[in-house]
C-alpha positions in Angstrom: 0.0 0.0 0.0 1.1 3.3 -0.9 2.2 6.2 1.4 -1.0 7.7 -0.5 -3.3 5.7 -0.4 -2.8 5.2 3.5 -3.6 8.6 3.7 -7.0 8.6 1.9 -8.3 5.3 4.0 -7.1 6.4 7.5 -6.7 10.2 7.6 -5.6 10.2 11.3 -2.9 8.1 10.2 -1.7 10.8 8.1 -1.9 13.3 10.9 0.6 11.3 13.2 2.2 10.5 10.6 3.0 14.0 9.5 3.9 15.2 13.4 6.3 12.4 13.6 7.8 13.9 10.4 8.2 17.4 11.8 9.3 16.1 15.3 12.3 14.7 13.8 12.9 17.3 11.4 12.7 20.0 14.2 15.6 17.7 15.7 17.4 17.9 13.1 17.5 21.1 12.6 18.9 21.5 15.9 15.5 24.0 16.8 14.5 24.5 20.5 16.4 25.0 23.7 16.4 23.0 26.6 15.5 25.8 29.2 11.6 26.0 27.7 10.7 22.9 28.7 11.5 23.8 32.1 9.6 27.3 32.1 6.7 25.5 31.1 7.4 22.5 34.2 7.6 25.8 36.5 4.7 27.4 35.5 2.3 24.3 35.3 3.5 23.7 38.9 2.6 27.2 40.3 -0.5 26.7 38.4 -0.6 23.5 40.5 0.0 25.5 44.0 -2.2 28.5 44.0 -5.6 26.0 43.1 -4.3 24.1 46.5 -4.0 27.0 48.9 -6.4 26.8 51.2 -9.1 29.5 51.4 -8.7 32.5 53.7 -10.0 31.2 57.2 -7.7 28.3 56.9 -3.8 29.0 57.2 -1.9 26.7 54.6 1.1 24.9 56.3 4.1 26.7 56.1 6.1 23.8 56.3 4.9 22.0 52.7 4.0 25.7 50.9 6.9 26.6 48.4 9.2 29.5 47.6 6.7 32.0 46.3 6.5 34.1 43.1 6.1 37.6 44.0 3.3 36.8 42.0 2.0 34.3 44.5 2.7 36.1 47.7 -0.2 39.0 46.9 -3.0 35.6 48.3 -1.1 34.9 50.6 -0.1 38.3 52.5 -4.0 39.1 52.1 -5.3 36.0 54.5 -2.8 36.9 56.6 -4.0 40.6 57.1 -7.4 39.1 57.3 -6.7 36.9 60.2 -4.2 38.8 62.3 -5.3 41.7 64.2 -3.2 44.8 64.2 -0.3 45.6 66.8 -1.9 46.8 69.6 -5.6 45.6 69.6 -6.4 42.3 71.8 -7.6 39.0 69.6 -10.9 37.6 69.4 -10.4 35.5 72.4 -10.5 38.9 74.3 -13.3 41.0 73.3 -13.4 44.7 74.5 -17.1 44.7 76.3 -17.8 48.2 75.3 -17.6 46.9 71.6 -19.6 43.6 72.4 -22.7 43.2 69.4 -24.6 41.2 71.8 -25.8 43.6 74.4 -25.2 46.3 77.0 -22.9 45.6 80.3 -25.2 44.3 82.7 -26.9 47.0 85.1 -26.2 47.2 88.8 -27.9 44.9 91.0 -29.7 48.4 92.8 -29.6 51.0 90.1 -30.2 54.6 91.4 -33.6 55.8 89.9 -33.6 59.5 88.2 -34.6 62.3 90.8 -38.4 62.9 90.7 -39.4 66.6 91.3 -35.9 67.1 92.7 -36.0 64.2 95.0 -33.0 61.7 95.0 -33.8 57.9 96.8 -30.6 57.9 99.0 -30.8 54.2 100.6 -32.4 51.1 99.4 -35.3 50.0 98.2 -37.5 49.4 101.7 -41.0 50.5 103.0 -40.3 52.7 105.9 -42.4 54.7 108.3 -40.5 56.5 110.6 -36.8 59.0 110.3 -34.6 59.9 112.8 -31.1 61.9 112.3 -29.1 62.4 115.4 -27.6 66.1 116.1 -24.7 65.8 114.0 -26.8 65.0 110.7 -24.6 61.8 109.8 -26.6 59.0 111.4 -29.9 58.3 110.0 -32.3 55.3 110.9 -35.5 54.5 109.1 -37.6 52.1 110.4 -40.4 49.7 109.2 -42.0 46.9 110.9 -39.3 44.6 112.5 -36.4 45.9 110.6 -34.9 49.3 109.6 -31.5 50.2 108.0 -28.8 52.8 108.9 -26.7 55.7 107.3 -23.2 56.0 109.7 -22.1 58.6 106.5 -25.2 61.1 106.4 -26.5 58.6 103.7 -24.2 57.5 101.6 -23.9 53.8 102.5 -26.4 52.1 104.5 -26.6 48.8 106.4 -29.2 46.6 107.6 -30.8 45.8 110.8 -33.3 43.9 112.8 -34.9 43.7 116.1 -37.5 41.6 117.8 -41.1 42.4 117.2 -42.9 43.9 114.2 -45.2 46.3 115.8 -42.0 48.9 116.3 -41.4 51.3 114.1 -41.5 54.9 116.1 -37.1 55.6 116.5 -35.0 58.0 118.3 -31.0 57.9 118.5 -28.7 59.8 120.5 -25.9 62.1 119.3 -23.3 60.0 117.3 -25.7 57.4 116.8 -24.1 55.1 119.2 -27.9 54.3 121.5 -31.0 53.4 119.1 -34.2 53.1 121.3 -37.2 51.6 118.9 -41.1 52.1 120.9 -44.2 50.7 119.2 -45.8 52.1 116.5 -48.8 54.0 117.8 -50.3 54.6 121.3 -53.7 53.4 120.6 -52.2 49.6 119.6 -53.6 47.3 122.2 -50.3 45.2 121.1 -47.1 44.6 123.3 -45.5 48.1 123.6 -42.4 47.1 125.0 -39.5 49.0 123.4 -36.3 47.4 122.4 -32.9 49.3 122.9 -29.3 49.5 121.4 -26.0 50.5 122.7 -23.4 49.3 119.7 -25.7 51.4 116.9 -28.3 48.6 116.0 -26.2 45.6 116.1 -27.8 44.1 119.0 -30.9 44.8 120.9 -32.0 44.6 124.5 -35.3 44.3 125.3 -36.4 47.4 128.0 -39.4 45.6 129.3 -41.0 49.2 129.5 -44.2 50.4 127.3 -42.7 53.3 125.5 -44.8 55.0 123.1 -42.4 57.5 121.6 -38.7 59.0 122.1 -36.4 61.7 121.2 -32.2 61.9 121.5 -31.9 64.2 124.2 -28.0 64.0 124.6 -25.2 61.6 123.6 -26.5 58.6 125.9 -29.5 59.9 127.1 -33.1 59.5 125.9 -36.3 61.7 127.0 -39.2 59.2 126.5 -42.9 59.0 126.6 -43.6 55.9 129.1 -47.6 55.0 130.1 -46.8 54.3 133.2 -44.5 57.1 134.0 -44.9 59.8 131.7 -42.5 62.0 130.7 -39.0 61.0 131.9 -35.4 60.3 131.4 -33.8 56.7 129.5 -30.9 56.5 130.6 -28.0 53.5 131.3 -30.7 51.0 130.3 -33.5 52.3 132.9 -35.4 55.3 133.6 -33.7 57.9 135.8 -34.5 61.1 138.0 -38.1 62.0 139.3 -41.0 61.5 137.0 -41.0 64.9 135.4 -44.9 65.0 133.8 -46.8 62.0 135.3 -49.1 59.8 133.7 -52.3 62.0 132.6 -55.8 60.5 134.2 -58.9 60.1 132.0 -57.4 58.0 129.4 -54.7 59.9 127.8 -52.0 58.0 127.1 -48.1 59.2 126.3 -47.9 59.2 123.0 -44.7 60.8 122.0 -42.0 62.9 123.9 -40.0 66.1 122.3 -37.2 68.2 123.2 -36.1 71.3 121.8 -33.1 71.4 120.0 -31.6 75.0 121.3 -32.8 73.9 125.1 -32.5 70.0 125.9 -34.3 71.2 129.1 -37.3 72.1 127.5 -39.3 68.8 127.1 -42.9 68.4 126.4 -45.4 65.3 126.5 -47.8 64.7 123.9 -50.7 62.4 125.2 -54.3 60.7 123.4 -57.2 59.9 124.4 -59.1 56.8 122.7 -61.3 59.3 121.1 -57.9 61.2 119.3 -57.7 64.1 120.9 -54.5 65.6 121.8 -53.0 67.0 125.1 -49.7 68.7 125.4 -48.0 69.5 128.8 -44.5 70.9 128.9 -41.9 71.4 131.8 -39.5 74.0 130.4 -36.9 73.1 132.9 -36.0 69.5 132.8 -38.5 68.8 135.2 -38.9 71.1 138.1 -42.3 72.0 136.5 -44.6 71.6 134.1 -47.7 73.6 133.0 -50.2 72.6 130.0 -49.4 73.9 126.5 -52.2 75.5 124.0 -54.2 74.8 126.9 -57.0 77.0 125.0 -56.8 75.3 121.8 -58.1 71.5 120.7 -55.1 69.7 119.1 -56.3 65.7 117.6 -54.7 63.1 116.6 -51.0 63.4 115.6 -49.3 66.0 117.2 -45.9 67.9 116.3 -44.0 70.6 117.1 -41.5 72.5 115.8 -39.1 75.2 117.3 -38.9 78.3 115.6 -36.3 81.6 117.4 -38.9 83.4 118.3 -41.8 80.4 118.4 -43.7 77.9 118.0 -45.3 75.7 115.1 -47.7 72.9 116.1 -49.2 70.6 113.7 -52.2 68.2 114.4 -54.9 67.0 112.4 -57.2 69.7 113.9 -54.7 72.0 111.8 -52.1 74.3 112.2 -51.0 77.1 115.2 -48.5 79.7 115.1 -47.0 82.0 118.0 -44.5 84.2 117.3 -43.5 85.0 121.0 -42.1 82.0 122.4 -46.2 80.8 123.6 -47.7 83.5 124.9 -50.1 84.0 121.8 -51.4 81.8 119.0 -53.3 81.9 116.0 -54.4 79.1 113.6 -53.2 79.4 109.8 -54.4 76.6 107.3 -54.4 78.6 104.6 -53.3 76.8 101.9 -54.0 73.6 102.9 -58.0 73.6 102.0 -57.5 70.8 99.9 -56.8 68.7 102.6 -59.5 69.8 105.1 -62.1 67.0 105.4 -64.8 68.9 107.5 -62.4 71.0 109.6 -59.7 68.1 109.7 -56.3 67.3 108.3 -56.4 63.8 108.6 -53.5 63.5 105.5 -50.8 65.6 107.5 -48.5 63.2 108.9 -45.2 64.9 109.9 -43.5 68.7 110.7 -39.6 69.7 110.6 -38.0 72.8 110.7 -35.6 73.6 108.3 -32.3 74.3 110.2 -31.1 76.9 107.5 -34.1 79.5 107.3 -36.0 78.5 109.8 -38.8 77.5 107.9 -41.3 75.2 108.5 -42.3 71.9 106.3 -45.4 70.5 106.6 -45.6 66.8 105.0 -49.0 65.7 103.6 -49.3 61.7 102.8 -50.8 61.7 99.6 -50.4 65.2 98.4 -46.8 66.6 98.9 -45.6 68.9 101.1 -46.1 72.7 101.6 -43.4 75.1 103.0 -44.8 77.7 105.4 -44.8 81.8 103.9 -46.3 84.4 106.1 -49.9 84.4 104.6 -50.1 81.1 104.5 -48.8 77.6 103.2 -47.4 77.0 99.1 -47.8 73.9 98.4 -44.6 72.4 96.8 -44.1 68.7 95.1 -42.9 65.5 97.0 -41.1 62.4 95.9 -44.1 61.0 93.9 -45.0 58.6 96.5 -46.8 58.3 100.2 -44.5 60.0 102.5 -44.6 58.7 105.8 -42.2 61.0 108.3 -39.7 64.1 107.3 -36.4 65.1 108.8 -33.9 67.8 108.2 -30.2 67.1 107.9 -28.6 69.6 110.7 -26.7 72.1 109.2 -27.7 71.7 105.8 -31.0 73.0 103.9 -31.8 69.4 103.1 -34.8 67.3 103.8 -35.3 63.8 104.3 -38.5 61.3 103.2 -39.6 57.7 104.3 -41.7 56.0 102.3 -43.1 53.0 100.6 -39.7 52.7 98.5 -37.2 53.7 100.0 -35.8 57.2 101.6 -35.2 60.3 99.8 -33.4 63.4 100.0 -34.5 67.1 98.7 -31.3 69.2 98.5 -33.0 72.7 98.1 -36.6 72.8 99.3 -36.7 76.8 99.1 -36.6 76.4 95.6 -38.8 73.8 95.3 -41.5 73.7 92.5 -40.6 77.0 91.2 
């Protein structure tokens, strides 16, 4: 068969045929060079290399990965940029919390709520129903029914504590804060009335085995309580001391409460009830020696307070409000301004009085409906804490006022300015 007609029958024949030719006449020709073949080894293997690197979350191993082409480092240098955080800033196994997606830092376990009508809660959440700061204005102890808590630091910290019974809520401390004597709640309470007593600031309590209805801190271990069986008189060293200074009134008035003015601890007074409500007031104006009826002419109900005013008197019942401006000699009612809490000529929603030590001016506190700061023709109405307040005291020293209530206590800083 000839070379053509092999051709015709099996073209593809003819095709090898004809490279094979050219292959060896290339060779003979001496065409070529050996270093192309290699080039095109080199670059089929780099070819080979960058379709095995591994994507950019998983490092390749540097122990297998070749020599790179600059060509080949630009994949490589980019994971690596990707994957290591810059000098300076931690790693992912230390997030920064202020720059955690998930949330917000967690809140405090008692976070401080906004000020409502300029009132600050100072101590923690509690329901309290009595105040007492002793004369240097850093102690403070509100009470509730069978526990209280206590401010060593004018209120900035507070600490809990406990005594037996949950009838006691009335509190008085002496200067320093070192005695705590708590009496029952109210004179009319056919409970046990027996008062419990402190002398290491409320961390443990003996019981007095004495029905106290009320007390004051009338020096720095001294106490000027209100007794049923005795009256007025002194608690002192765990009993009561010196004569019986206003004995137990007759026709069922019971002590109630006892007070002592601030500028004179020798001016005491005894505030008494009847079952019916009504109020009587006796004072002894010289620790003692005697004692004479105050606002004798005048019906006082329910709960009684007074505060001490320079050149006066302010007494607050729920029969309303008297003034005198001459140490007793004269009085004269003013309830102007508080019309909408009369209730047929009473003032059942008053529940507390203070004086405020810078001023001198006097704070009525209304329940359910604020409190109103005394002016000369009457009494301006200004908001509370937006809840039931139960008591008021002033921080000595300071124009600051004090509220228990259902939440907790809270502090006014300016009351002058209040609601304006």
């Amino acid at each position: 068969m000839t070379l053509e007609r092999l051709l015709c029958v099996r073209p593809w024949l003819a095709f090898v045929a004809l490279g094979l030719v050219g292959a060896m006449a290339l060779i003979a020709c001496g065409g070529g060079s050996d270093d192309e073949p290699e080039t095109e080894a080199q670059t089929t293997q780099t070819h080979i290399v960058e379709k095995q690197t591994p994507p950019a979350d998983e490092p390749a191993p540097q122990e297998t990965a070749p020599a790179p082409e600059p060509e080949a480092q630009t994949p490589q240098t980019h994971t690596v940029e990707d994957q290591t955080p810059p000098a300076g800033e931690p790693t992912t196994q230390e997030p920064v919390p202020a720059l955690d997606p998930v949330g917000p830092s967690p809140l405090p376990e008692e976070p401080v709520p906004e000020p409502v009508n300029g009132w600050l809660r100072i101590s923690p959440p509690g329901e309290f129903q009595d105040l007492a700061v002793d004369a240097t204005g850093s102690v403070i102890v509100a009470t509730g029914r069978g526990s209280g808590i206590i401010s060593r630091d004018a209120g900035a910290t507070w600490e809990q504590i406990d005594w037996p019974g949950d009838l006691r809520s009335r509190v008085a401390i002496t200067a320093g804060g070192g005695q705590i004597l708590v009496a029952a709640l109210s004179s009319l309470s056919n409970e046990d009335t027996t008062a419990v007593w402190s002398t290491d600031g409320g961390r443990t309590w003996i019981d007095t085995e004495l029905e106290i209805q009320g007390a004051v801190g009338a020096g720095a271990d001294a106490f000027a309580v209100a007794d049923l069986r005795n009256g007025l008189i002194t608690f002192s060293g765990g009993e009561l001391t010196g004569p019986v200074q206003i004995p137990r009134i007759e026709d069922n008035f019971d002590p109630s409460d006892a007070l002592v003015n601030p500028n004179n601890p020798n001016d005491r007074y005894l505030v008494s009830l009847s079952e019916g409500g009504t109020a009587m007031l006796r004072r002894t104006p010289d620790g003692g020696a005697t004692w004479a009826p105050f606002l004798a002419d005048f019906e006082t109900f329910g709960t009684t307070r007074i505060g001490f005013l320079p050149f006066g008197f302010v007494v607050m019942s729920w029969a309303g409000v008297l003034l005198s401006f001459d140490g007793g000699g004269t009085w004269f009612p003013q309830n102007a301004g508080l019309e909408t809490l009369d209730e047929d000529g009473f003032y059942f929603d008053l529940v507390d009085l203070v004086v405020i030590p810078l001023g001198n001016v006097p704070v009525l506190a209304s329940r359910e409906n604020g409190l109103f700061r005394f002016n000369p023709s009457g009494w301006d109405p200004f908001p509370g804490p937006g809840l039931a307040v139960e008591a008021i005291e002033a921080l000595p020293g300071t124009s600051a006022l004090l509220a228990a209530t259902a939440e907790g206590v809270f502090r006014l800083e300016n009351p002058a300015i209040a609601g304006e």
